[in-house]
SERO-4910 file (N, C-alpha, C, O; in steps of 0.05 Angstrom, whole numbers):
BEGIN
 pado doro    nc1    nc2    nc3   cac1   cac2   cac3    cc1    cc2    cc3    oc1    oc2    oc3
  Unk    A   -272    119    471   -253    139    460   -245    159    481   -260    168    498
  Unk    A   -221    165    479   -203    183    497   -200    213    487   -183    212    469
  Unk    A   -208    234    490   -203    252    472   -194    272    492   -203    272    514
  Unk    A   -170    295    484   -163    314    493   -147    326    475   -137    317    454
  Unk    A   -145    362    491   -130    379    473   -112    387    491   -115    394    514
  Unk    A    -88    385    475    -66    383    484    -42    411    468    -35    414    444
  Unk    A    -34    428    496    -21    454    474      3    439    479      7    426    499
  Unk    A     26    441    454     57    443    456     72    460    440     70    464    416
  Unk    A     90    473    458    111    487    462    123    490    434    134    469    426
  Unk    A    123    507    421    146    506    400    150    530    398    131    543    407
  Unk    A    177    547    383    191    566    374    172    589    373    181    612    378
  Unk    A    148    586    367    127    609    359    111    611    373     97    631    368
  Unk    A    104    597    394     85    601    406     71    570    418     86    552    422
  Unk    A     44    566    423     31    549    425     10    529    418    -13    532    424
  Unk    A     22    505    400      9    499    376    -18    479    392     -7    458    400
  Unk    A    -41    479    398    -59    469    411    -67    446    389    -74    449    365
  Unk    A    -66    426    402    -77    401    381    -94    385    395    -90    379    419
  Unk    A   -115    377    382   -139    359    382   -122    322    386   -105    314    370
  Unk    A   -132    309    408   -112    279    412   -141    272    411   -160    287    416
  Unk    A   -139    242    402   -154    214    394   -152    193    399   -140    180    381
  Unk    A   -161    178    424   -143    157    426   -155    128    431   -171    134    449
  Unk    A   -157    105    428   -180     79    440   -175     83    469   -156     92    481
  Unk    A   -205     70    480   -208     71    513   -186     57    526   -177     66    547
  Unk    A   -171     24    508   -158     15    525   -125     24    537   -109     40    527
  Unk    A   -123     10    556    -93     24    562    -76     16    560    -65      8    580
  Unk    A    -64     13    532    -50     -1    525    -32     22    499    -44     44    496
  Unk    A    -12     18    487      2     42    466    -14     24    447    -23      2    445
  Unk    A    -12     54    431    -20     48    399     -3     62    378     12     80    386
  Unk    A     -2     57    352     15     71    334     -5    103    324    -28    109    320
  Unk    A     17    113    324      6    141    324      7    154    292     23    152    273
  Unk    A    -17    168    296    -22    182    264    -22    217    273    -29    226    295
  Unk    A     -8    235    242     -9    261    248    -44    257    231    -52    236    220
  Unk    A    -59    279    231    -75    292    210    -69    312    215    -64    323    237
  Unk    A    -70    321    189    -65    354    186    -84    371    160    -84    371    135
  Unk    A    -98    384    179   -122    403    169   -119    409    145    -98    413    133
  Unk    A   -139    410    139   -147    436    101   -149    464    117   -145    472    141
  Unk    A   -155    475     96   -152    507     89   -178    519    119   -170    536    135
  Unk    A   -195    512    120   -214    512    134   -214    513    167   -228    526    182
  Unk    A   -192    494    170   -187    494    205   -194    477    212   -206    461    197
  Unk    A   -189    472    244   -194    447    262   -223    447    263   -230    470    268
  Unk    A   -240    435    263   -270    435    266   -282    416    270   -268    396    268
  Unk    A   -309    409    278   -321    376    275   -316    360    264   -303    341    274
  Unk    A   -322    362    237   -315    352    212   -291    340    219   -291    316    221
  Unk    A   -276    350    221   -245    341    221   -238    321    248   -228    298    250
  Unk    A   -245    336    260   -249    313    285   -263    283    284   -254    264    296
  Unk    A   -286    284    268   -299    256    270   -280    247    253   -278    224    261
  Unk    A   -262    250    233   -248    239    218   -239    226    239   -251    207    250
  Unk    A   -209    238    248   -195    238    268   -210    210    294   -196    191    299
  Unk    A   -231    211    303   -247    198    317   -251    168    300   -257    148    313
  Unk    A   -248    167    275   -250    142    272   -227    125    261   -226    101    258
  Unk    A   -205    147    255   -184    132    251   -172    119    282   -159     99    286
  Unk    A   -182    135    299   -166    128    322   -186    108    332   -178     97    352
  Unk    A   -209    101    325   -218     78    332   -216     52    315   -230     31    316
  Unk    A   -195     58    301   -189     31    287   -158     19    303   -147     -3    299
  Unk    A   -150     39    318   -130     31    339   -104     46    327    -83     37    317
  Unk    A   -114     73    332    -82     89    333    -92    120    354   -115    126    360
  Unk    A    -66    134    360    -73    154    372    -71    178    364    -52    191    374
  Unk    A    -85    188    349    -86    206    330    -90    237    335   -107    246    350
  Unk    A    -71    255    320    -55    279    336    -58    300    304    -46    301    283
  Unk    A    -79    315    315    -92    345    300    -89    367    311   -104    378    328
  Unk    A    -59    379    298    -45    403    303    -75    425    293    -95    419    280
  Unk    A    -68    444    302    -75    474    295    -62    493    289    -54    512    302
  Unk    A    -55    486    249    -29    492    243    -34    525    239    -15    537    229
  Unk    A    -53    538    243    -59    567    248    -49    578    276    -46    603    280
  Unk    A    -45    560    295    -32    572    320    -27    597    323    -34    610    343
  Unk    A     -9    610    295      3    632    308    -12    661    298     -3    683    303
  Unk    A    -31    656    287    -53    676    279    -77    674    296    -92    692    304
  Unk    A    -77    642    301   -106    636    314   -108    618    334    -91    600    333
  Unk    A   -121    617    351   -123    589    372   -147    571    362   -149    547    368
  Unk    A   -163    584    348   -192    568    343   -209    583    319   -233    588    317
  Unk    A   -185    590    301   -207    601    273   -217    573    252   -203    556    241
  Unk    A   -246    578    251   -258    564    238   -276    579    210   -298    591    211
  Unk    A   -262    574    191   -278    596    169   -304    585    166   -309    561    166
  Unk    A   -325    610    161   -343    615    153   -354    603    137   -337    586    128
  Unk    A   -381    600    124   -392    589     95   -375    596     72   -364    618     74
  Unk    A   -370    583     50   -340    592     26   -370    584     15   -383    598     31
  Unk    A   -387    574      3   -412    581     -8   -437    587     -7   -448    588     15
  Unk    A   -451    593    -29   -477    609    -28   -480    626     -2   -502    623      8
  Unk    A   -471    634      6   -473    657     34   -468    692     17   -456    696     -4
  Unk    A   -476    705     30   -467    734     28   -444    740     41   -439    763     35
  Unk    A   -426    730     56   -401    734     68   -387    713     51   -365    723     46
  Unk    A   -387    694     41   -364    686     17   -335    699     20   -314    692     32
  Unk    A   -344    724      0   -315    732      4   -303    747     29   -279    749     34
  Unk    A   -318    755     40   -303    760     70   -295    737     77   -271    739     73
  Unk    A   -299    718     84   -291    683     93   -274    675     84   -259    659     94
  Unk    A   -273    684     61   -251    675     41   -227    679     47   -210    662     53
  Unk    A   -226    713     47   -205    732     52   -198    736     77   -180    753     84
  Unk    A   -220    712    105   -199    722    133   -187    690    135   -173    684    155
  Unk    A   -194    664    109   -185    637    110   -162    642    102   -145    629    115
  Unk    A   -150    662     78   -134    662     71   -109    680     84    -86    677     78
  Unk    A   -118    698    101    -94    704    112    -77    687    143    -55    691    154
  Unk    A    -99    666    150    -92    656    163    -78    629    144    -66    612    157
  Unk    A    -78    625    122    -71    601    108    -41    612     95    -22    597     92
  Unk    A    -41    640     90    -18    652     79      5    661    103     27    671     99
  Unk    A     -6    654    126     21    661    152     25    638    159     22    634    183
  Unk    A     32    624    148     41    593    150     49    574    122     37    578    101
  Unk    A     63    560    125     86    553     98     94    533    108     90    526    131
  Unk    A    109    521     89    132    497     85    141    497    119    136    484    139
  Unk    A    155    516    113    185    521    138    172    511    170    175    492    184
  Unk    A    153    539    172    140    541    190    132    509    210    138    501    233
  Unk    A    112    495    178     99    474    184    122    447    194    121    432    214
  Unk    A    140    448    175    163    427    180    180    431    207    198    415    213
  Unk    A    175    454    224    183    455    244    159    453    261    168    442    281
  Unk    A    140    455    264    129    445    273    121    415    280    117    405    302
  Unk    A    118    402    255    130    373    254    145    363    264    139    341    273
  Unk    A    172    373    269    193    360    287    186    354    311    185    331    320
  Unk    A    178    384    328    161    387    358    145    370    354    154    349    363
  Unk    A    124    367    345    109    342    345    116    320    351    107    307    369
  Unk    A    139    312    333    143    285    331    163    280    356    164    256    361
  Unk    A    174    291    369    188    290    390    162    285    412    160    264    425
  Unk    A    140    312    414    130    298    439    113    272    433    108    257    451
  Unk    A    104    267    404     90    237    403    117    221    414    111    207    434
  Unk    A    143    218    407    156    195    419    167    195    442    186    180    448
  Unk    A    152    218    463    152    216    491    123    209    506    116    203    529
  Unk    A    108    212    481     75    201    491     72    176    500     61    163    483
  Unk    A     77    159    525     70    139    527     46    120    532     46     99    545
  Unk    A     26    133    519      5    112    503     12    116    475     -5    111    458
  Unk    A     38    127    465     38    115    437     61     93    427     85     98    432
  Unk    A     56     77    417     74     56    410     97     69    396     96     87    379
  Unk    A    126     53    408    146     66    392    141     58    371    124     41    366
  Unk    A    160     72    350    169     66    315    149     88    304    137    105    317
  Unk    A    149     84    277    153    105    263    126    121    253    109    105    260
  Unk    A    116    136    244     89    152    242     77    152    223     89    157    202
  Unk    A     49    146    222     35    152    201     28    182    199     28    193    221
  Unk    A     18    206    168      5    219    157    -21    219    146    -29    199    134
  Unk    A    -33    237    148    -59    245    126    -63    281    121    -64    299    139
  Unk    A    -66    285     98    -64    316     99    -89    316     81    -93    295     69
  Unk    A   -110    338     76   -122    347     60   -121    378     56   -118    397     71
  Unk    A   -125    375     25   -124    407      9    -99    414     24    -84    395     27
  Unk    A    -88    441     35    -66    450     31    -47    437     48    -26    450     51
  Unk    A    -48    411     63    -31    395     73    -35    376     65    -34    358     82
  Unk    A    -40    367     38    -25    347     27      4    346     14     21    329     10
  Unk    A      1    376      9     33    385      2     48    381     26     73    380     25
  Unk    A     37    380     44     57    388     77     61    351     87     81    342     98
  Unk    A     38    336     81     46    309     76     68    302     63     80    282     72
  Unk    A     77    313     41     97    305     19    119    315     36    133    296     43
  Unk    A    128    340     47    151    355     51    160    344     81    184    343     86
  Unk    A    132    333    107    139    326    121    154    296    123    172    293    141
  Unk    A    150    282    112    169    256    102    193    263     90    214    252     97
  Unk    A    193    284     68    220    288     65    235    295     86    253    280     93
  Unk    A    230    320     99    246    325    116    250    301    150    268    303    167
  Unk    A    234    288    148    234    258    177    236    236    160    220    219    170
  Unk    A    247    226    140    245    213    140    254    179    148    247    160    134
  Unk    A    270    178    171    271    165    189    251    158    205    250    137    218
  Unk    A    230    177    204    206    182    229    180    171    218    163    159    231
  Unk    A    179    180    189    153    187    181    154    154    164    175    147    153
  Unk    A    132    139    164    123    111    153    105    113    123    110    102    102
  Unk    A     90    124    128     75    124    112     54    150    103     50    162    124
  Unk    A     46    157     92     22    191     88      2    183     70      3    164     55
  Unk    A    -15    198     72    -46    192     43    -47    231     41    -52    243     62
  Unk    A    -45    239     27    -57    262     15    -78    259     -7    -76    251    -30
  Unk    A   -101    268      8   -121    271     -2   -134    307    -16   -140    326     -1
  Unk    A   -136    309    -54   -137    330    -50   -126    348    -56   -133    369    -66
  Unk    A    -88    335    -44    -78    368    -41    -66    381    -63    -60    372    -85
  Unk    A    -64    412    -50    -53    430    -73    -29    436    -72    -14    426    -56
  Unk    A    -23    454    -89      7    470    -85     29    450    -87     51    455    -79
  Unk    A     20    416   -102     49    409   -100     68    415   -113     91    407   -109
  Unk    A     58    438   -139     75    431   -170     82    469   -173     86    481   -194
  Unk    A     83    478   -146     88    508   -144    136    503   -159    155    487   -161
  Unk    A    126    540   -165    155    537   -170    184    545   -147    208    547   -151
  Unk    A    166    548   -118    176    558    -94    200    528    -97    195    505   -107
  Unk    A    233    540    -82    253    520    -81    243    499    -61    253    476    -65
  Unk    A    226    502    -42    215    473    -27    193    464    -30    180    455    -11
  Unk    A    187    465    -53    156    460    -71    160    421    -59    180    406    -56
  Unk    A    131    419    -58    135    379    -54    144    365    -83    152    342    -81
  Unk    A    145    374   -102    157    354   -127    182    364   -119    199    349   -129
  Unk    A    194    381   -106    220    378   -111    239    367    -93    264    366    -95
  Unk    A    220    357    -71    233    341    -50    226    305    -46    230    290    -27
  Unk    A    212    303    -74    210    272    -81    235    260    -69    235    250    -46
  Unk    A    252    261    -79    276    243    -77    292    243    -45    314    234    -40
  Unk    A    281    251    -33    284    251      0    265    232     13    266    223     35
  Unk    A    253    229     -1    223    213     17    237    175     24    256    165     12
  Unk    A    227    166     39    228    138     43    208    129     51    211    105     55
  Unk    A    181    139     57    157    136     61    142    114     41    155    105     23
  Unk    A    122    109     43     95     96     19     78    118     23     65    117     43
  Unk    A     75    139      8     54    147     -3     28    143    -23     25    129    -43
  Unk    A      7    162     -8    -17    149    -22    -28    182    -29    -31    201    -13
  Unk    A    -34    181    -61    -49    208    -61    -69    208    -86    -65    199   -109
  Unk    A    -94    223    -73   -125    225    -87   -128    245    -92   -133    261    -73
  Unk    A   -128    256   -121   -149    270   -132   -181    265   -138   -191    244   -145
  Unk    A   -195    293   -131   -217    294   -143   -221    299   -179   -212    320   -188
  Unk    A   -234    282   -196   -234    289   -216   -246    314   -234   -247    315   -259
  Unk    A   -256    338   -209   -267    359   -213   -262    386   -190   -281    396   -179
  Unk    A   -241    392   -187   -228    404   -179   -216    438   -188   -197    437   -204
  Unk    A   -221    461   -182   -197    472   -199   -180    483   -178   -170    504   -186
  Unk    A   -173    477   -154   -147    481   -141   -126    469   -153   -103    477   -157
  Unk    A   -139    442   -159   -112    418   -174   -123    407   -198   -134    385   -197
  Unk    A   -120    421   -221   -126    414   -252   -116    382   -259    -94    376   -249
  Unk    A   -125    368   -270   -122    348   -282    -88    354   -294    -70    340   -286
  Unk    A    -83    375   -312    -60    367   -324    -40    371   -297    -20    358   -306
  Unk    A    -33    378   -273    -21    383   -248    -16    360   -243      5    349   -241
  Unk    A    -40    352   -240    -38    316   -233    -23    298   -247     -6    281   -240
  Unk    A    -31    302   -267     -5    286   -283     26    292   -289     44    275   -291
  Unk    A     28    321   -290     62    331   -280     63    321   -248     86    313   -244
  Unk    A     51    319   -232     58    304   -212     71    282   -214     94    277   -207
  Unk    A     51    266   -227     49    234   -237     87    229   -249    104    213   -241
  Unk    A     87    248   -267    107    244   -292    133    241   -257    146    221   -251
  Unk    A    133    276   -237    158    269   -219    158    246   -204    180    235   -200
  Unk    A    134    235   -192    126    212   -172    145    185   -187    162    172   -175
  Unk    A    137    182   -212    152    157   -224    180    156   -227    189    134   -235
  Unk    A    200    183   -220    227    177   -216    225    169   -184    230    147   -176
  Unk    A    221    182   -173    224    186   -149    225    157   -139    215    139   -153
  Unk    A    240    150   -107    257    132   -102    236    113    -84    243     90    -78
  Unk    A    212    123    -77    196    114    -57    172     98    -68    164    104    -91
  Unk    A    161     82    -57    132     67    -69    109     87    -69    107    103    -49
  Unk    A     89     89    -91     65    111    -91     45    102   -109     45     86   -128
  Unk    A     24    118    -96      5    106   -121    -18    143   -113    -20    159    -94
  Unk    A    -30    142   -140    -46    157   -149    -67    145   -158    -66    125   -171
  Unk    A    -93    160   -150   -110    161   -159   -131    182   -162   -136    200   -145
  Unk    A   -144    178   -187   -164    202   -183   -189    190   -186   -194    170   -199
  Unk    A   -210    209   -171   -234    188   -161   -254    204   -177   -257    228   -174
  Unk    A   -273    182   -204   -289    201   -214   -315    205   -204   -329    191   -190
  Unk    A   -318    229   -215   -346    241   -209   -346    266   -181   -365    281   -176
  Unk    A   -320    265   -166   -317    276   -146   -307    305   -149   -300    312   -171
  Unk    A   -308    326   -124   -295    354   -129   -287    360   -107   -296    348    -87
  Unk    A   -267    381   -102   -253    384    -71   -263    391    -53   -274    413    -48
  Unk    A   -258    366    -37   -273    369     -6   -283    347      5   -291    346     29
  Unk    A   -286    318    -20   -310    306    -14   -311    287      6   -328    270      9
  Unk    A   -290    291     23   -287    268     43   -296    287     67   -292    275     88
  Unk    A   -302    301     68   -314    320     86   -342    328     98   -353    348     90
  Unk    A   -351    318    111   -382    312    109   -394    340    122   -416    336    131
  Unk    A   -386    364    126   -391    392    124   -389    408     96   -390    432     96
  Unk    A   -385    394     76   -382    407     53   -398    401     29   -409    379     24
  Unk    A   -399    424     13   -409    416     -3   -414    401    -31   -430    399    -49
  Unk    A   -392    394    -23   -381    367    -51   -377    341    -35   -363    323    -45
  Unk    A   -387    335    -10   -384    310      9   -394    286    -12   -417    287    -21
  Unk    A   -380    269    -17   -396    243    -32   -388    222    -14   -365    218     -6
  Unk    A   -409    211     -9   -403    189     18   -392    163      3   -383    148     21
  Unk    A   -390    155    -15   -375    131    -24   -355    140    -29   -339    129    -14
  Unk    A   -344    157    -43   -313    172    -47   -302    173    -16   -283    157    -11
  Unk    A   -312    193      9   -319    196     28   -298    154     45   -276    146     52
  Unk    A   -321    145     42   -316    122     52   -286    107     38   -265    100     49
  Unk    A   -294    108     12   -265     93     -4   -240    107     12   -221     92     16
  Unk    A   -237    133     23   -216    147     35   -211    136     66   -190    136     78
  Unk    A   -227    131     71   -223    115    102   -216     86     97   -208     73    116
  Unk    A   -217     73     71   -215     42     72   -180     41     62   -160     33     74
  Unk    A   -182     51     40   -147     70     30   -124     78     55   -100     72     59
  Unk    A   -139     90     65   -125    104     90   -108     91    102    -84     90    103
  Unk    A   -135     74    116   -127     58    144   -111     26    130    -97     10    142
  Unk    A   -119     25    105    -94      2     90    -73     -4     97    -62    -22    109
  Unk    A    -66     31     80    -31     45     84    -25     39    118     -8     27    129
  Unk    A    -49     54    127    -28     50    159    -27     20    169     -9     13    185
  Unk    A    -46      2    159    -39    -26    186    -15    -38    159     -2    -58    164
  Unk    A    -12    -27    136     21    -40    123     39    -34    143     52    -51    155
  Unk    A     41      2    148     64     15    156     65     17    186     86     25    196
  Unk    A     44      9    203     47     18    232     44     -1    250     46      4    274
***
């Protein structure tokens, strides 16, 4: 495995991202991941580390850039700082948005299709918790670019903001793939199914599922709702979608 961090240039500053790539030297098709609420961290990395060892080159923005170069929140349970952790996750999660993120995305996707260990054509996604919504909106807005996404998790799709992700269904040309936990309260069961209800007009192939017995986070093996079969089913799901689309 090839690993480096790599800063690029955009409008705001300097978005530093975590690269993943197989030893050999040869292009591979390239995947975004894009962080939860939490930040770039181990965790997220070994993800990252094994998607790209199934043969892609895999590219973990630091969509906090412009608050942070390397914030990693704190314990969010049983700790005595809780809510301090909470409240410095969330101001770094609240200076960043739709807009922000979708421009960021572009820059991205421009320097992946000057990356030459990455194969041309078109890109895979994965988002968890609050970039699964950013999964949904980044296909809308590329979608020439963008192949395929899995949101695992995420929230905020069914907000009443004008570039909420249900309301940019009908832009997508992607295959999406998206997992709820069946015990959740970022994303309530009935959410999921007003999802469900927009997903079935919408113009693109999708599938849903919700995985029981699970709660948010569990593909996360730093957390405390990690379930390693849920956990695993998300890596077998995943990497499906991408050897269809990539």
């Amino acid at each position: 495995m090839i690993e480096s961090d790599v800063d690029i240039a955009t409008a705001d500053g300097v978005m530093n991202t975590f690269r993943a790539r197989p030893r050999q030297d040869v292009p591979y098709p390239a995947v975004i991941m894009l962080m939860d609420a939490a930040g770039v961290r181990a965790a997220l990395r070994d993800i990252a580390r094994r998607i790209a060892a199934a043969g892609y080159v895999v590219f973990v923005p630091n969509l906090y850039y412009r608050t942070s170069r390397d914030f990693v929140a704190g314990p969010l349970h049983n700790h005595p700082d809780v809510d301090k952790n909470t409240a410095e996750m969330t101001r770094h999660r609240t200076a960043t948005g739709h807009p922000e993120v979708i421009r960021d995305m572009g820059v991205l996707l421009d320097h992946i299709a000057a990356d030459p260990s990455v194969r041309r054509g078109k890109v895979g996604t994965v988002g968890y918790c609050m970039s699964g919504a950013y999964v949904v909106t980044t296909a809308a807005s590329w979608p020439e670019r963008i192949a395929c996404g899995a949101s695992f998790y995420g929230t905020r799709m069914m907000t009443d903001a004008p570039g909420a992700p249900w309301r940019r269904l009908g832009e997508i040309k992607a295959e999406l793939y998206f997992a709820f936990a069946e015990f959740d309260s970022y994303v309530p069961l009935e959410q999921v199914g007003a999802f469900k209800t927009h997903l079935a007009q919408a113009p693109f192939r999708s599938t849903v599922e919700i995985l029981p017995g699970t709660g948010h986070g569990y593909a996360f093996a730093d957390s405390v709702t990690y379930n390693k079969m849920a956990a695993e089913q998300h890596f077998h799901t995943m990497l499906a979608l991408f050897r269809r689309h990539l």
